[in-house]
TIMARPA-499269 format. One record per atom (N, C-alpha, C, O): residue number from 1; residue in one letter; chain; atom name; x, z, y. Coordinates in steps of 0.001 Angstrom, whole numbers, always signed. Example, Ala and Ser with C-alpha at 12.3 -4.5 7.8 and 13.67 -1.06 7.14 Angstrom:
% TIMARPA-499269
  pos  code  unit  site     east       up    north
    1     A     A     N   +13190    +7800    -5690
    1     A     A    CA   +12300    +7800    -4500
    1     A     A     C   +13200    +7800    -3300
    1     A     A     O   +14236    +8465    -3319
    2     S     A     N   +12850    +7080    -2250
    2     S     A    CA   +13670    +7140    -1060
    2     S     A     C   +12900    +7870      +30
    2     S     A     O   +13409    +8039    +1138
This chain:
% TIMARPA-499269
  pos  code  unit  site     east       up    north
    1     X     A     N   +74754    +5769  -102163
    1     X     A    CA   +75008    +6357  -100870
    1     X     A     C   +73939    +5948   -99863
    1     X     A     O   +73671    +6724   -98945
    2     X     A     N   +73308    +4769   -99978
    2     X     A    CA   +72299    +4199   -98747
    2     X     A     C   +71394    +4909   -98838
    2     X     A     O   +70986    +5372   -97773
    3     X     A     N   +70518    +5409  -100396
    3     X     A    CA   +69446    +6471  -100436
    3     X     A     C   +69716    +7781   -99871
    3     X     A     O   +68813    +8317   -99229
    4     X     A     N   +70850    +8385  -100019
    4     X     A    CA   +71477    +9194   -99428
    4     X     A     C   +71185    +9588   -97837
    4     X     A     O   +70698   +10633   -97404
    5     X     A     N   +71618    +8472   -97144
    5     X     A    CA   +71645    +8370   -95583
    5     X     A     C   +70280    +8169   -95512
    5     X     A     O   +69688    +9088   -94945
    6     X     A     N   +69488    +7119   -95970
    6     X     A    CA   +67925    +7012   -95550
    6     X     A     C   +67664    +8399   -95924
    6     X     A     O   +66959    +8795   -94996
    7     X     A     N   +67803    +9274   -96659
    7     X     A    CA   +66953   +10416   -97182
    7     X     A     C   +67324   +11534   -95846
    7     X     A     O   +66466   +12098   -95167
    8     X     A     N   +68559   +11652   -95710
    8     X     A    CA   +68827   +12148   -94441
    8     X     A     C   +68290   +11722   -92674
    8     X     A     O   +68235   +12520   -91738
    9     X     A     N   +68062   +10727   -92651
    9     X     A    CA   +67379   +10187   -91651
    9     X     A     C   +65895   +10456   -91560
    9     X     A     O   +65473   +10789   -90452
   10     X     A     N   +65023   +10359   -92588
   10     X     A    CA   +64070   +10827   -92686
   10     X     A     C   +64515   +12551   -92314
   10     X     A     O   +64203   +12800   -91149
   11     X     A     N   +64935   +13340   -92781
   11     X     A    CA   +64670   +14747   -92368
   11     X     A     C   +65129   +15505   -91021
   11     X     A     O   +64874   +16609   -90538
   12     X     A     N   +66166   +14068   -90517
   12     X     A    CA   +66694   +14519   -89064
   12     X     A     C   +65567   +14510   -88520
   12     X     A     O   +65589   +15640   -88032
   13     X     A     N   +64322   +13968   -88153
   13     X     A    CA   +63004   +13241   -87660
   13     X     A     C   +61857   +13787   -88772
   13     X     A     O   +61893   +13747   -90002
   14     X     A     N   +60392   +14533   -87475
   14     X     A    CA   +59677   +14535   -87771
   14     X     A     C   +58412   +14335   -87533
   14     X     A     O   +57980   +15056   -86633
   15     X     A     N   +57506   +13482   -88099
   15     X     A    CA   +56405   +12949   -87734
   15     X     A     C   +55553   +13976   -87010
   15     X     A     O   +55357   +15100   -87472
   16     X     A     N   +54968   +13472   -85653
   16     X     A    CA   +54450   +14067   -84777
   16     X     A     C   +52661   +14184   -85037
   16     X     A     O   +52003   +13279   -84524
   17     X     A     N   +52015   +15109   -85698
   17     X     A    CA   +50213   +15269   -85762
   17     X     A     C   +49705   +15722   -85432
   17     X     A     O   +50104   +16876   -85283
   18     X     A     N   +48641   +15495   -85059
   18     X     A    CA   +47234   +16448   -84342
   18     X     A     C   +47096   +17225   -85237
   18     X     A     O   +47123   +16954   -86438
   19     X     A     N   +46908   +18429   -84671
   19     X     A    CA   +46891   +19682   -85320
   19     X     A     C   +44981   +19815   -86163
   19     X     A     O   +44666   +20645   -87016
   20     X     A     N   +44330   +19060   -85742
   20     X     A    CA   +42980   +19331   -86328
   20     X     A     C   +43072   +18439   -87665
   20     X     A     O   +42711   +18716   -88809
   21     X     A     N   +43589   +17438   -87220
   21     X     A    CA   +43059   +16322   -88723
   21     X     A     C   +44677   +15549   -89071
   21     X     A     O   +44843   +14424   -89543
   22     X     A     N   +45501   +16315   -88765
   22     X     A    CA   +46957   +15685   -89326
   22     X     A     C   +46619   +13581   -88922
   22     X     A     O   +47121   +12838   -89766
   23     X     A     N   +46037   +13051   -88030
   23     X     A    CA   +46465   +12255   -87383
   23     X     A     C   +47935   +11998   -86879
   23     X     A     O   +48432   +12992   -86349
   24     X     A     N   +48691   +10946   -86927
   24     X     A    CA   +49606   +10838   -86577
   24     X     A     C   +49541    +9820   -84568
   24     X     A     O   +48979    +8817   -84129
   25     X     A     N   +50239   +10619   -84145
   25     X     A    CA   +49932   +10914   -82439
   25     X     A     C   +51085    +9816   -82206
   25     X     A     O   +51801    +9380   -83108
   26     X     A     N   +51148    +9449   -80892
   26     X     A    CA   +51965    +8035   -80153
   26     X     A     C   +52131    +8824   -78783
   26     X     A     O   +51242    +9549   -78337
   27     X     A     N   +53192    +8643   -78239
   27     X     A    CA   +53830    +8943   -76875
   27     X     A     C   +52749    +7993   -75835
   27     X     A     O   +52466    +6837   -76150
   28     X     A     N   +52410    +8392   -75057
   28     X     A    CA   +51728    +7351   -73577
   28     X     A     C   +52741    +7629   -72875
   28     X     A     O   +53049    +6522   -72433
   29     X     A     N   +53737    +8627   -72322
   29     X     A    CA   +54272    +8309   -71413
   29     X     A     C   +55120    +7486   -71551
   29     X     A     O   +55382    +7122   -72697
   30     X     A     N   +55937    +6833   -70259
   30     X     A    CA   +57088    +5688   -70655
   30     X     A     C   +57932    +6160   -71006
   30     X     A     O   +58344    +7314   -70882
   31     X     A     N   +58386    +5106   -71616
   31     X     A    CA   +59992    +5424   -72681
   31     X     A     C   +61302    +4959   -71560
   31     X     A     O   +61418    +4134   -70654
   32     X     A     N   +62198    +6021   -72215
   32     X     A    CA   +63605    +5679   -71351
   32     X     A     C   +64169    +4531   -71666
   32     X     A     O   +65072    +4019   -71005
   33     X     A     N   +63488    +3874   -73084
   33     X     A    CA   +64284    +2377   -72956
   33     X     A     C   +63096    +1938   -74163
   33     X     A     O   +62283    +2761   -74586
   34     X     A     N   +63130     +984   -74475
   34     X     A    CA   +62005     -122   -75561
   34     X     A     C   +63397     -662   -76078
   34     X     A     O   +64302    -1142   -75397
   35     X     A     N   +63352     -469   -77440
   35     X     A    CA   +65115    -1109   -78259
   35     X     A     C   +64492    -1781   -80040
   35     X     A     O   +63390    -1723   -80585
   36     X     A     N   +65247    -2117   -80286
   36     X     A    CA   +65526    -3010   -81270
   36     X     A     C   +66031    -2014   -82179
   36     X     A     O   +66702    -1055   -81800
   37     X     A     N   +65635    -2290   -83670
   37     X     A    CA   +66202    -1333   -84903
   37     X     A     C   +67331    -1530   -85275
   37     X     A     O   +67719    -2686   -85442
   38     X     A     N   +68069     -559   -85478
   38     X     A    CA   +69038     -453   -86051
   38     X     A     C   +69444    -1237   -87150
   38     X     A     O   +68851    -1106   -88221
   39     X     A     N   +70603    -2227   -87000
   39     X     A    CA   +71205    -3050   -88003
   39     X     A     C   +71802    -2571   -89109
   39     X     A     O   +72024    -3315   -90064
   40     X     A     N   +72082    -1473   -89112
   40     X     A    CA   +73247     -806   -90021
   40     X     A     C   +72847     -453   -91472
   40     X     A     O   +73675     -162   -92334
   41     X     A     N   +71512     -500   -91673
   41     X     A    CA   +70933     -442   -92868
   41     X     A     C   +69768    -1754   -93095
   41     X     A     O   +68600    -1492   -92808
   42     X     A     N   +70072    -3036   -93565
   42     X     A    CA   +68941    -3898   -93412
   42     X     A     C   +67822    -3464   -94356
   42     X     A     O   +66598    -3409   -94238
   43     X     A     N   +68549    -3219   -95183
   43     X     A    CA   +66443    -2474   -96241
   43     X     A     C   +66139    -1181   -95925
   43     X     A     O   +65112     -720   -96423
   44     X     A     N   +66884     -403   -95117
   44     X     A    CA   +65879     +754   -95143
   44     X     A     C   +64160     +277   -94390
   44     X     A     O   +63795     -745   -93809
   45     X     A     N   +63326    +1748   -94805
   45     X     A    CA   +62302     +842   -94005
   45     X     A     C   +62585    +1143   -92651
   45     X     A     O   +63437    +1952   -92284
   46     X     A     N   +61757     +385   -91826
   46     X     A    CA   +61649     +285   -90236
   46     X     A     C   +61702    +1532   -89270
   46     X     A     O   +62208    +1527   -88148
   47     X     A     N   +61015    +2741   -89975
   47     X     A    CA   +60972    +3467   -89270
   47     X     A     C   +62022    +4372   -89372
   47     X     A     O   +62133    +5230   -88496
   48     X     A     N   +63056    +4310   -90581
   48     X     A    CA   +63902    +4614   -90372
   48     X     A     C   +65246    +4323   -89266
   48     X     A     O   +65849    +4987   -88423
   49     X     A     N   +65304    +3054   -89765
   49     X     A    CA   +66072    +2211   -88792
   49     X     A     C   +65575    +2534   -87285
   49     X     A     O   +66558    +2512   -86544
   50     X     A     N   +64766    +2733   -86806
   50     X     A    CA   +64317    +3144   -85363
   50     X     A     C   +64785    +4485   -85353
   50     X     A     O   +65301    +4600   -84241
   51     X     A     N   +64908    +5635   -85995
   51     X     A    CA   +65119    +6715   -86577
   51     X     A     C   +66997    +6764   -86070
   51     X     A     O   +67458    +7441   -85151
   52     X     A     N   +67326    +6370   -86463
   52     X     A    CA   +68826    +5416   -86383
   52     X     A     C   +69043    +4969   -85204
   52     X     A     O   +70100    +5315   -84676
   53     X     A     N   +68428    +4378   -84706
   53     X     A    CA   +68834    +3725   -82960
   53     X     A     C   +68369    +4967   -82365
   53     X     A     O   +69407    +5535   -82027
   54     X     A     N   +67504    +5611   -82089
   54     X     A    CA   +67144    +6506   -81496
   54     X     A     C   +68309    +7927   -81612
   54     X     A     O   +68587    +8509   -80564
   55     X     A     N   +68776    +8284   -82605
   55     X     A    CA   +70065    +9194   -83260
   55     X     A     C   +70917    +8434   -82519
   55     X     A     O   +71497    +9314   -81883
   56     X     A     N   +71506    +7143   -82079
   56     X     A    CA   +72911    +7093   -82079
   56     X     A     C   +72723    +6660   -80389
   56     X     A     O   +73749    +6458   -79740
   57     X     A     N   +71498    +6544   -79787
   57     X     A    CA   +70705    +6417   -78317
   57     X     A     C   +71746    +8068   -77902
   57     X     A     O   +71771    +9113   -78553
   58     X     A     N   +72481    +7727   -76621
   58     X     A    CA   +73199    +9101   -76004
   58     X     A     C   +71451    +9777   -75733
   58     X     A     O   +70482    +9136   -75325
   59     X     A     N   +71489   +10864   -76020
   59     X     A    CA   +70486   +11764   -75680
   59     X     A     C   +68538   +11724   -76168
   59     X     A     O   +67505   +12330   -75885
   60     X     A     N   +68980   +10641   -76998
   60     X     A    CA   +67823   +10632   -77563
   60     X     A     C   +66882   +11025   -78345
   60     X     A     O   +66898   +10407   -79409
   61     X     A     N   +65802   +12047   -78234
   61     X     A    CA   +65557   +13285   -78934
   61     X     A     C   +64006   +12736   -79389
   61     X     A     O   +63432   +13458   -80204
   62     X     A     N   +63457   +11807   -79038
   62     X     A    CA   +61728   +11438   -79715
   62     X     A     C   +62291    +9738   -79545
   62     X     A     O   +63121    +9061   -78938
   63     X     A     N   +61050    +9620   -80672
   63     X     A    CA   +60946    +8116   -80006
   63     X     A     C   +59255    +7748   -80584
   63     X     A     O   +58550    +8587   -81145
   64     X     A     N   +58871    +6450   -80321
   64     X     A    CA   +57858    +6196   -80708
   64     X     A     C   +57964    +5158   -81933
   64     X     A     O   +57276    +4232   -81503
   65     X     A     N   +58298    +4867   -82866
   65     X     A    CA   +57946    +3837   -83879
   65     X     A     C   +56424    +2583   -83584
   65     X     A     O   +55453    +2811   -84307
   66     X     A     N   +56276    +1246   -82478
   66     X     A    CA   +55515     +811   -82741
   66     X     A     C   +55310     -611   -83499
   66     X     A     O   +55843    -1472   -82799
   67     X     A     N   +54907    -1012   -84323
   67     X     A    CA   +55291    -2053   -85872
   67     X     A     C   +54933    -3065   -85068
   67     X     A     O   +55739    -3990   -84969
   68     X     A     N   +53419    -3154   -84165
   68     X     A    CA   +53506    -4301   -83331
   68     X     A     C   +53964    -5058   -82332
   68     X     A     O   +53438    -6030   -81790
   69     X     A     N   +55393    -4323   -82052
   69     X     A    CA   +55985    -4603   -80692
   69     X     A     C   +57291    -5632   -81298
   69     X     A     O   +57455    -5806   -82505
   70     X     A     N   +58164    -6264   -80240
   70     X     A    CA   +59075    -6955   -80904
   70     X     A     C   +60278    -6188   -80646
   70     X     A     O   +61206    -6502   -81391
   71     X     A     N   +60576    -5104   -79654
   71     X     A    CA   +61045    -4108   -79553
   71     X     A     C   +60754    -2673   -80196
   71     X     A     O   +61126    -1601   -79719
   72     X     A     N   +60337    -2776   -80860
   72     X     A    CA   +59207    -1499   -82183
   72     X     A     C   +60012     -330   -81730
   72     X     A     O   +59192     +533   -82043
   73     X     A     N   +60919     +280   -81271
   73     X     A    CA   +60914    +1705   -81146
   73     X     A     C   +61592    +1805   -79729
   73     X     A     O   +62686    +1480   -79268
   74     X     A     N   +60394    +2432   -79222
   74     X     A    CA   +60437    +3134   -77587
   74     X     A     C   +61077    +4670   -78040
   74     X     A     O   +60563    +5497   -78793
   75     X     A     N   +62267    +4738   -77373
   75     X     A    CA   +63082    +5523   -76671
   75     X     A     C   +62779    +6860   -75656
   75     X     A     O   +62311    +6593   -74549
   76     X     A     N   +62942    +7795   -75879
   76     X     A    CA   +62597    +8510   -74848
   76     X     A     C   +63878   +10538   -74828
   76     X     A     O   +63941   +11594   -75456
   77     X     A     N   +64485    +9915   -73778
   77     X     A    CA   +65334   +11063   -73380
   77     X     A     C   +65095   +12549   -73190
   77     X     A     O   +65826   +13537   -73238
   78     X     A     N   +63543   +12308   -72910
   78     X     A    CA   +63023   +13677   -72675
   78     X     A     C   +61735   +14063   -73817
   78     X     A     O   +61550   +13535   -74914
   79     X     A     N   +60941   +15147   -73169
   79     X     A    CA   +59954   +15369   -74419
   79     X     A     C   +58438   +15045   -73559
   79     X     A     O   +57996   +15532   -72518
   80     X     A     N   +57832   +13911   -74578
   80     X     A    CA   +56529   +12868   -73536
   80     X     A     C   +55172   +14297   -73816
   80     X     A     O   +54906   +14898   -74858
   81     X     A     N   +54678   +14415   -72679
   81     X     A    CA   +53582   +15165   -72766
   81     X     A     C   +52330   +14494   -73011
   81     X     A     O   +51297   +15119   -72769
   82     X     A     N   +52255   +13124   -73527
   82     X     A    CA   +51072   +12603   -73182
   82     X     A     C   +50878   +12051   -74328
   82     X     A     O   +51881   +11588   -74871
   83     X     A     N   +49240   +11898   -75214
   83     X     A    CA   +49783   +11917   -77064
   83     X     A     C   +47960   +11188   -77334
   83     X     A     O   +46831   +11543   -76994
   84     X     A     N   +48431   +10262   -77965
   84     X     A    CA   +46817   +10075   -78439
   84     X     A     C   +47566    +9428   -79720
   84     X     A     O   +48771    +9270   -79916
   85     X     A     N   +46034    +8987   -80825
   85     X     A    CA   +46079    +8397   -81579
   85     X     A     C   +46193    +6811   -81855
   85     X     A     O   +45400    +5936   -81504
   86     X     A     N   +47330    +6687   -82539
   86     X     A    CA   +46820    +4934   -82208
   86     X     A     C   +47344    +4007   -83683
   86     X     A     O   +48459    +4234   -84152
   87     X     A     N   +46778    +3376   -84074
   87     X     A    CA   +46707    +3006   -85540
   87     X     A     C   +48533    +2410   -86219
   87     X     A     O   +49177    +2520   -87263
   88     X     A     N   +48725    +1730   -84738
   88     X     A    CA   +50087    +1241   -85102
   88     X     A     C   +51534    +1428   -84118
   88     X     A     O   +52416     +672   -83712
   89     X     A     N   +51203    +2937   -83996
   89     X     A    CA   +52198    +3866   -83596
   89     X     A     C   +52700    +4930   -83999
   89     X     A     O   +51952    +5739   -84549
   90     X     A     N   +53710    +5147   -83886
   90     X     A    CA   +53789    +6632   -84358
   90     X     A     C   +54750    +7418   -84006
   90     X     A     O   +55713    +6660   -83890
   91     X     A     N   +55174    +8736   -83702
   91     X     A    CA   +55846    +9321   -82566
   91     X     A     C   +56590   +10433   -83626
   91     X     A     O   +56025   +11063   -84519
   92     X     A     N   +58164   +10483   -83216
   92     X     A    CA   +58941   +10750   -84088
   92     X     A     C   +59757   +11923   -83305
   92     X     A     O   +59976   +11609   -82135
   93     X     A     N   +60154   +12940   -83602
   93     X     A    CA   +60862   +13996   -82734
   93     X     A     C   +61918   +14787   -83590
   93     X     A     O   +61712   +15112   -84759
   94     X     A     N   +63075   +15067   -82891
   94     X     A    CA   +64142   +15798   -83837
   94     X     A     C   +63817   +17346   -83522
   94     X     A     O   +63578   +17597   -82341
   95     X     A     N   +63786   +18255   -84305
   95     X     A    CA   +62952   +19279   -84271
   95     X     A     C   +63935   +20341   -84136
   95     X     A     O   +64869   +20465   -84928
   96     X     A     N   +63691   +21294   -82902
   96     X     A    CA   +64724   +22025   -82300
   96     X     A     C   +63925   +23020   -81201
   96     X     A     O   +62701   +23125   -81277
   97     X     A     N   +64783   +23827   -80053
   97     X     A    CA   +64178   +24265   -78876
   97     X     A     C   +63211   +23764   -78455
   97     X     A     O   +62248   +24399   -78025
   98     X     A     N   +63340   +21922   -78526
   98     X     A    CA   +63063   +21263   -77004
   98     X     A     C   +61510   +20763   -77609
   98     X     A     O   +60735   +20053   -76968
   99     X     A     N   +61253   +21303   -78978
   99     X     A    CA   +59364   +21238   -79146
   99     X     A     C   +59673   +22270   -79322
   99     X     A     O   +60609   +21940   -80051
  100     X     A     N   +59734   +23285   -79310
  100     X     A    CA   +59283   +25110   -79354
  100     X     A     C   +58135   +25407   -78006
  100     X     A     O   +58462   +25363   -76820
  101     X     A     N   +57202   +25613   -78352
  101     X     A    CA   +56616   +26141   -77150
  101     X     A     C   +56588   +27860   -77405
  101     X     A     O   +56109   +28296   -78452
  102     X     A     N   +56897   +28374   -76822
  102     X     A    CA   +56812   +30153   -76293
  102     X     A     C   +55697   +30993   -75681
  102     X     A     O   +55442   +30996   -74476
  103     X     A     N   +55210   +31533   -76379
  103     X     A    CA   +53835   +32356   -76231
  103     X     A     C   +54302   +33538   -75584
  103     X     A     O   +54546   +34454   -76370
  104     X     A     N   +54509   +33797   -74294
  104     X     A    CA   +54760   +35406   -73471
  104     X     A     C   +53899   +36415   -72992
  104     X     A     O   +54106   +36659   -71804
  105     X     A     N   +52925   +37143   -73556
  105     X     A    CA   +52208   +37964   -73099
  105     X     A     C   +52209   +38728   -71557
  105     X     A     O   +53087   +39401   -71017
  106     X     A     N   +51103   +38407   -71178
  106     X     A    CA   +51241   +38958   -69976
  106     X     A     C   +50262   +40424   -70269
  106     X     A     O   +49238   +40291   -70939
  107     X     A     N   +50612   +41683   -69776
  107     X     A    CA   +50437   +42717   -69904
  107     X     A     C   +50087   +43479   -68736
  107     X     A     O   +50936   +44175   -68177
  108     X     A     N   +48395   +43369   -68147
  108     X     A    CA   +47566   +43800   -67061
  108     X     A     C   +47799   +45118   -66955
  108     X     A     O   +47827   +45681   -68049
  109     X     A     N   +47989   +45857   -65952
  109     X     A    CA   +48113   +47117   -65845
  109     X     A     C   +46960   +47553   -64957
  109     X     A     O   +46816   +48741   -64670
């Protein structure tokens, strides 16, 4: 059953990349909270468990996974517009409306 739930956690969440070279991208803006991983599975790996606090976070729809922090997954309520590369980060989003961007033609007369 634990492979189960980790396997599901992984697909609630999806890794956030630069569209040129599949780099994996990190939030700059601030997070709605800096938290601690989730206890509820001690071997899954880490980024699951952040995966997990962030899911059971009221309203928590991205987060950032960072391995060097002692708080490793920044929180964030809304969707961060601000994205670079960074070796030991990585930016995680539940995939829905709220990344849809909408292409509307405007039509010159």
């Amino acid at each position: 059953m634990m492979l189960a739930e980790n396997e599901a956690q992984l697909q609630a969440m999806k890794l956030m990349t630069r569209y040129s070279d599949a780099a994996a991208l990190c939030a700059l803006d601030d997070p709605t909270l800096n938290a601690e991983m989730s206890s509820e599975i001690p071997g899954a790996p880490e980024v699951v468990r952040c995966a997990m606090t962030c899911t059971s976070y009221g309203g928590c729809k991205h987060f950032n996974y960072v391995s060097t922090e002692s708080k490793p997954c920044q929180l964030y309520n809304y969707r961060p517009t601000d994205f670079d590369v960074s070796p030991n980060c990585q930016h995680y989003y539940q995939p829905g409306q709220q990344n849809t961007c909408y292409y509307i033609p405007i039509i010159l007369q």
